[in-house]
C-alpha positions as a printed Julia matrix, in Angstrom:
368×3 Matrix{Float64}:
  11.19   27.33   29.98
  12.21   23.99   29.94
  13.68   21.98   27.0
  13.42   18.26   26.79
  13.94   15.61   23.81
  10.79   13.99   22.27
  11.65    9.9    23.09
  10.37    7.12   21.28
   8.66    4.47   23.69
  10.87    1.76   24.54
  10.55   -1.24   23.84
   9.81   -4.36   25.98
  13.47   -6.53   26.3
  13.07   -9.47   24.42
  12.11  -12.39   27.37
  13.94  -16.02   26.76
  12.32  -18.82   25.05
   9.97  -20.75   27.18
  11.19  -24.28   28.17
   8.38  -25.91   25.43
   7.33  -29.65   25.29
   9.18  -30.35   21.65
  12.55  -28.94   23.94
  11.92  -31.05   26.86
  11.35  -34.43   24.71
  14.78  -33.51   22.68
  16.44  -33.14   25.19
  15.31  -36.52   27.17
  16.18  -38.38   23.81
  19.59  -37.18   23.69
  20.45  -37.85   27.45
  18.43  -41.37   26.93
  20.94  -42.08   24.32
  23.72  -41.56   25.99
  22.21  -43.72   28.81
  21.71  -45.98   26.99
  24.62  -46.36   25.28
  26.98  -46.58   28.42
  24.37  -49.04   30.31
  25.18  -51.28   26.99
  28.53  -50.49   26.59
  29.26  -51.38   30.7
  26.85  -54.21   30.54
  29.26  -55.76   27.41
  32.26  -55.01   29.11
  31.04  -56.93   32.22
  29.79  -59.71   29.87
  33.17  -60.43   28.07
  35.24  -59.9    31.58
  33.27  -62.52   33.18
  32.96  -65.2    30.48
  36.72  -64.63   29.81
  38.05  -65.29   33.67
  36.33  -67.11   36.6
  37.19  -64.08   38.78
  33.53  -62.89   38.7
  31.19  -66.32   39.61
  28.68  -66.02   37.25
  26.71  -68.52   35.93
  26.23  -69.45   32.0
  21.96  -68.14   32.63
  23.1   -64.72   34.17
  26.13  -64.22   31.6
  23.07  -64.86   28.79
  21.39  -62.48   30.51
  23.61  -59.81   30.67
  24.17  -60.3    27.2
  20.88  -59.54   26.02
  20.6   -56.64   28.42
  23.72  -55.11   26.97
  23.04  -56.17   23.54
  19.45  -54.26   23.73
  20.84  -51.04   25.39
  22.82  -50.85   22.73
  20.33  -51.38   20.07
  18.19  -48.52   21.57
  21.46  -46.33   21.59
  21.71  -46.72   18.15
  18.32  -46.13   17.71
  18.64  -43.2    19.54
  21.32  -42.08   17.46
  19.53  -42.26   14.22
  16.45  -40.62   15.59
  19.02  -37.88   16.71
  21.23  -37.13   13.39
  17.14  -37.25   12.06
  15.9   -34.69   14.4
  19.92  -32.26   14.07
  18.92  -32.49   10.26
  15.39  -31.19   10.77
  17.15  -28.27   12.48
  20.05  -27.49   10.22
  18.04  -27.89    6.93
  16.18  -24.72    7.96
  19.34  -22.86    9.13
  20.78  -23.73    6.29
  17.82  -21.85    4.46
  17.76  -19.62    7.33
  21.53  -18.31    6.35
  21.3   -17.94    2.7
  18.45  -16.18    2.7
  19.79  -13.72    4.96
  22.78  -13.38    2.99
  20.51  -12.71   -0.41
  18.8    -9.73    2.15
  21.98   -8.39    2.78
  23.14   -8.2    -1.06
  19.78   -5.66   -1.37
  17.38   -8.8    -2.35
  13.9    -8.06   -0.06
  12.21  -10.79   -1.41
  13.99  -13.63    0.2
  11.59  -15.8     2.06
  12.3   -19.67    4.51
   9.3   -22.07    4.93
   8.24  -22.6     8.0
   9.4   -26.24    9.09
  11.38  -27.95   11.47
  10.57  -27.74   15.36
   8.35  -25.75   16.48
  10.97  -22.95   18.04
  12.34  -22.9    14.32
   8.68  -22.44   12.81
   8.9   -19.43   15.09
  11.6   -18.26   13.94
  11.43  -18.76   10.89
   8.04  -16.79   11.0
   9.85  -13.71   12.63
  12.77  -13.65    9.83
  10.02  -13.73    6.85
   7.91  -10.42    9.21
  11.15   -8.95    9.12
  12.1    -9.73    5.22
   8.68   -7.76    4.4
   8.81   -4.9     6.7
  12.34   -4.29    5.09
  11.34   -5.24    1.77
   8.18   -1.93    2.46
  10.62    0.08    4.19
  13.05    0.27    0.9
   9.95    0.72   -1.4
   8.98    3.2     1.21
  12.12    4.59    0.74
  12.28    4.48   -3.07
   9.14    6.43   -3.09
  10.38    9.16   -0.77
  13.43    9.42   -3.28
  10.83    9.82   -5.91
   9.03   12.45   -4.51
  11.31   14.46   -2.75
  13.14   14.79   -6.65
   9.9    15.44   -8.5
   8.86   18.26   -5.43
  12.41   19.67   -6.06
  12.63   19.73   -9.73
   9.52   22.2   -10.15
  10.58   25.18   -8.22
  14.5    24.25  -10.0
  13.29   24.08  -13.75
  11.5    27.27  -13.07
  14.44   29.12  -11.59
  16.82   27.53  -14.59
  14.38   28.9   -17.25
  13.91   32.41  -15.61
  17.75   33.11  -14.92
  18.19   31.55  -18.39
  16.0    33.75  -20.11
  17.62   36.82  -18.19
  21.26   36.17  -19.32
  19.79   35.04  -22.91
  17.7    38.5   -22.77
  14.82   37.14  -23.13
  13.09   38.24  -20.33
  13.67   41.98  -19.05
  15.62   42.44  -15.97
  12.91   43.96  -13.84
  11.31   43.35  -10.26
   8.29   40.89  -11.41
  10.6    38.43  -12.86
  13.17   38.89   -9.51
  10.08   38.24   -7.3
   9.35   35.02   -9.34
  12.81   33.84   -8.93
  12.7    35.08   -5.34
   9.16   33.28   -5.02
  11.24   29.79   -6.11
  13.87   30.17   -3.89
  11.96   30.33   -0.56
   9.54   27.27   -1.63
  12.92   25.52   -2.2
  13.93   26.73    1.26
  10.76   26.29    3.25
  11.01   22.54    1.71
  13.87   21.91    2.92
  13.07   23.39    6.58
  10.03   21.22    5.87
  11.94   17.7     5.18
  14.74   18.26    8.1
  12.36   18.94   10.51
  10.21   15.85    8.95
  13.71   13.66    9.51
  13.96   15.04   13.21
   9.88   14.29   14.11
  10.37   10.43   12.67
  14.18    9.87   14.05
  12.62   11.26   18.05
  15.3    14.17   17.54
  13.1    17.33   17.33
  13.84   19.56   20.47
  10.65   21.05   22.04
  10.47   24.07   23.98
   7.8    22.73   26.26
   6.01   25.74   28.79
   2.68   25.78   30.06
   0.49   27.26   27.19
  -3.15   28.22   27.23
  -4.73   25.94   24.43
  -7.72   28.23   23.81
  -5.54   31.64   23.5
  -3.15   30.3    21.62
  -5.9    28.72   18.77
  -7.05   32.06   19.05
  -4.27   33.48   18.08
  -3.61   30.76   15.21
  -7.11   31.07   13.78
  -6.3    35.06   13.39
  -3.28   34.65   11.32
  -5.46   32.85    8.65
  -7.93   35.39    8.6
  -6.99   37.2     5.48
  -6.19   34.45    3.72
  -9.77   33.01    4.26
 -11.04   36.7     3.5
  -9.42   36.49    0.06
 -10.27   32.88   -0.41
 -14.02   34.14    0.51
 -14.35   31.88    3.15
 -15.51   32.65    6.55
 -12.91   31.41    9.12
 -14.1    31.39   13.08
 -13.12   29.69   16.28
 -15.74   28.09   18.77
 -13.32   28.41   22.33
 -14.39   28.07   25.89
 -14.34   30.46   28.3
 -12.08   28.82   30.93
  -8.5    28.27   30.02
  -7.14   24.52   28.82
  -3.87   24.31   29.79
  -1.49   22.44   28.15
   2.54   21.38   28.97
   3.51   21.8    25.24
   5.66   24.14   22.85
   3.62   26.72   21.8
   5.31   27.44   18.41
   4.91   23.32   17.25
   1.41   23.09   18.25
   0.81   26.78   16.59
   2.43   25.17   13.34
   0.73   21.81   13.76
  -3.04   23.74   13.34
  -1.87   25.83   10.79
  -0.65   23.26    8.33
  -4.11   21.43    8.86
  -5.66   25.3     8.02
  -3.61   25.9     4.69
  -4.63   21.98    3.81
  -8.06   23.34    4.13
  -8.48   26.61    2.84
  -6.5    24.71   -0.48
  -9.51   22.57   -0.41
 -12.64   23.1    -3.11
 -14.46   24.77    0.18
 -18.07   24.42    0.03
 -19.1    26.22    3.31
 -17.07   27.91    6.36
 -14.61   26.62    8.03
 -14.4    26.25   11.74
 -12.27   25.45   14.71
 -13.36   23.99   17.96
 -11.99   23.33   21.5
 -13.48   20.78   23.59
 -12.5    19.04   26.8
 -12.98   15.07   26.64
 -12.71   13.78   30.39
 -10.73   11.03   31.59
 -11.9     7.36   30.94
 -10.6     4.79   32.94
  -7.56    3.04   32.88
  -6.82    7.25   31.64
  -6.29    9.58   34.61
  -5.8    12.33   33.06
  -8.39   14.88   30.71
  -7.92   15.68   26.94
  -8.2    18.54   25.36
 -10.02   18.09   21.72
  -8.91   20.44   18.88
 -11.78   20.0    15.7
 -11.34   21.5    12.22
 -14.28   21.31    9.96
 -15.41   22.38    6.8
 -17.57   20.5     3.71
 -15.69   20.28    0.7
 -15.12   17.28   -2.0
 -15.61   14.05    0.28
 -12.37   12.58    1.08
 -12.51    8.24   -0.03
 -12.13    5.98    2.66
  -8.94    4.6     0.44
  -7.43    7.87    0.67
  -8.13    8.63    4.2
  -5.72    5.89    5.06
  -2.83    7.68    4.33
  -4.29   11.38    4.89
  -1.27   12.31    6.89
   0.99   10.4     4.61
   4.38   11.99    3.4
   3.65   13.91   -0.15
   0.04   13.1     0.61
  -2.01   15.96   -1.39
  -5.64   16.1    -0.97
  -6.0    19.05   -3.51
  -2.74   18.22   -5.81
  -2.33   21.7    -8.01
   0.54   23.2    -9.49
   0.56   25.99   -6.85
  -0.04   23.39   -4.15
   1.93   22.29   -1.24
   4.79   20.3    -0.53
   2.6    17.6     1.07
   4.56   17.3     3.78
   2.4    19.84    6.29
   0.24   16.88    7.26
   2.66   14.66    7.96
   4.59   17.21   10.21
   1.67   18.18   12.1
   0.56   14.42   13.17
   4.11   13.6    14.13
   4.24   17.3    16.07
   1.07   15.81   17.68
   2.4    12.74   18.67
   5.47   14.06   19.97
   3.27   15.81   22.73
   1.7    12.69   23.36
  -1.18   13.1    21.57
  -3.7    11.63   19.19
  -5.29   12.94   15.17
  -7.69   11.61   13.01
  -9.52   12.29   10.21
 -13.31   11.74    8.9
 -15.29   12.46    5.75
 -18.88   12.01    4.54
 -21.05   13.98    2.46
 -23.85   14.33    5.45
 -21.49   16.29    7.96
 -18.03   16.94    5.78
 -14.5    16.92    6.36
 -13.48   17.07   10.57
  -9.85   16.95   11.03
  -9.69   16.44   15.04
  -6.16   16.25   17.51
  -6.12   15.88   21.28
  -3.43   17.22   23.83
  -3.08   15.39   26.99
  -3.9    18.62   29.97
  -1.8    19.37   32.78
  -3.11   17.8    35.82
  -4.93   19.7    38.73
């Protein structure tokens, strides 16, 4: 048994700026300026030397000459210069902008926003910084909204274990097994939601430690279907697997990938179930630039049809498709697609009225 670290891709390093046209035409004004400015500045010098002493034998025509020359090198220096303060304010107006506005995002203030002006390279940039403004400005109202939710999921199961132990100091209630199972009850939700949210933290932070072995996919969705079997039985729902004969083998951990398919089972046996539900392995082969085959994991059952707005964020954090007061943390979802992905695979969801709710997952096989 081997253990190894689910890694995030990595990205790309960031290439240099191309050398772009707007660069190139800068830069040729700035070194023209200075060219200019020293053919003028020689060209004077050699003017007033030679008109003031004989040592040079120029003549009165050529001196005039030089004059002009120097006199119109210098003009364009100046105009040079002036088109270069021009162009150095064009580019520190928008730093200028630039700066504050990353100062107001670092004081907590997301909506901070530059206009795009100035070169083009600045344009750019200035593009990037407002991308990055709004994916932190979602990412703390993401992050508000986790806050929410993770206090509103904790403050059921704690009210109810306030009022019962409460009520058995007070004497209200009697001191007997059905209301220490109810307070027992609360206390492992409140513990299998917190297993729930640190292993949720691991799975998005590439931390979560998988025991990875070669697993038979079929067997081992066998064996998962079985454990729900009572629970369908109760629920009056007929549960049943659809498996291949020949064995899928996978490179996976066995107890994620069980955990993964049953979360998506409990999400659907909690569903208003209008007909069986079933689970079924197929093999997808290879498709080219792919070398390697698939193996296809389908659950599907008919129940309420899901709304395309909704199936957006099916595997959302705190997403509940049947919200109850018995339900779920609504985090089982969202663990079992980032369980998925961390074995390099793929899930999805679909819903119409003509062929239901299929929830499907692939896991990459081992190679022959």
């Amino acid at each position: 048994m081997s253990r190894s670290r689910s890694v995030r891709p990595v990205e790309n390093p960031a290439r240099p700026a191309p050398v772009t046209r707007g660069l190139l035409v800068r830069l040729g004004l700035y070194w023209g300026t200075l060219f200019m400015l020293a053919v003028g500045s020689c060209t004077l010098t050699f003017w007033l030397i030679a008109g003031a002493s004989s040592f040079f034998n120029v003549g009165a025509q050529e001196l005039f000459l030089i004059r002009a020359v120097g006199l119109i090198a210098l003009a364009l220096g100046a105009a040079g210069i002036f088109f270069i303060v021009a162009a150095l304010r064009r580019v520190s107006l928008p730093i200028d902008e630039m700066t504050r506005s990353a100062e107001r995002i670092a004081q907590g203030d997301y909506s901070a926003r530059v206009q795009e002006q100035g070169p083009r390279e600045l344009r750019s940039l200035a593009r990037s910084f407002n991308r990055m403004a709004e994916q932190l400005h979602e990412n703390d109202a993401a992050r508000r909204t986790l806050i929410g939710n993770i206090a509103n999921e904790l403050r059921t199961p704690l009210t109810m274990l306030q009022e019962n132990i409460e009520g058995l100091l007070d004497g209200n209630f009697a001191r007997d097994d059905a209301h220490l199972n109810l307070i027992l009850g609360e206390t492992i939700r409140l513990s299998h939601l917190t297993d729930e949210m640190r292993m949720l933290a691991l799975a998005e932070s590439g931390g979560l430690i998988l025991q990875r072995e070669l697993v038979d996919l079929n067997a081992l969705a066998r064996e998962t279907v079985a454990l729900y079997h009572r629970d369908a039985s109760q629920r009056q729902i007929s549960l049943h697997a659809i498996l291949p004969d020949e064995a899928y083998l996978i490179y996976a951990d066995p107890a994620r990938i069980r955990q993964a398919l049953g979360n998506l089972l409990e999400d659907a046996l909690r569903s208003n179930l209008k007909s069986d539900l079933r689970v079924e392995v197929t093999k997808l082969e290879a498709a080219p630039p792919k070398t390697s085959a698939y193996a296809q994991v389908e659950v599907a059952y008919r129940a309420a049809v899901i709304a395309p707005e909704l199936l957006a964020g099916y595997f959302d954090r705190f997403y509940q498709s049947n919200p109850a007061p018995n339900a779920d943390s609504g985090l089982g979802l969202a663990i079992s697609k980032l369980l998925i992905q961390a074995h390099g695979g793929a899930i999805a969801v679909a819903s119409d009225a003509r062929r239901g709710t299929q929830i499907t997952f692939t896991l990459p096989l081992r190679k022959e």
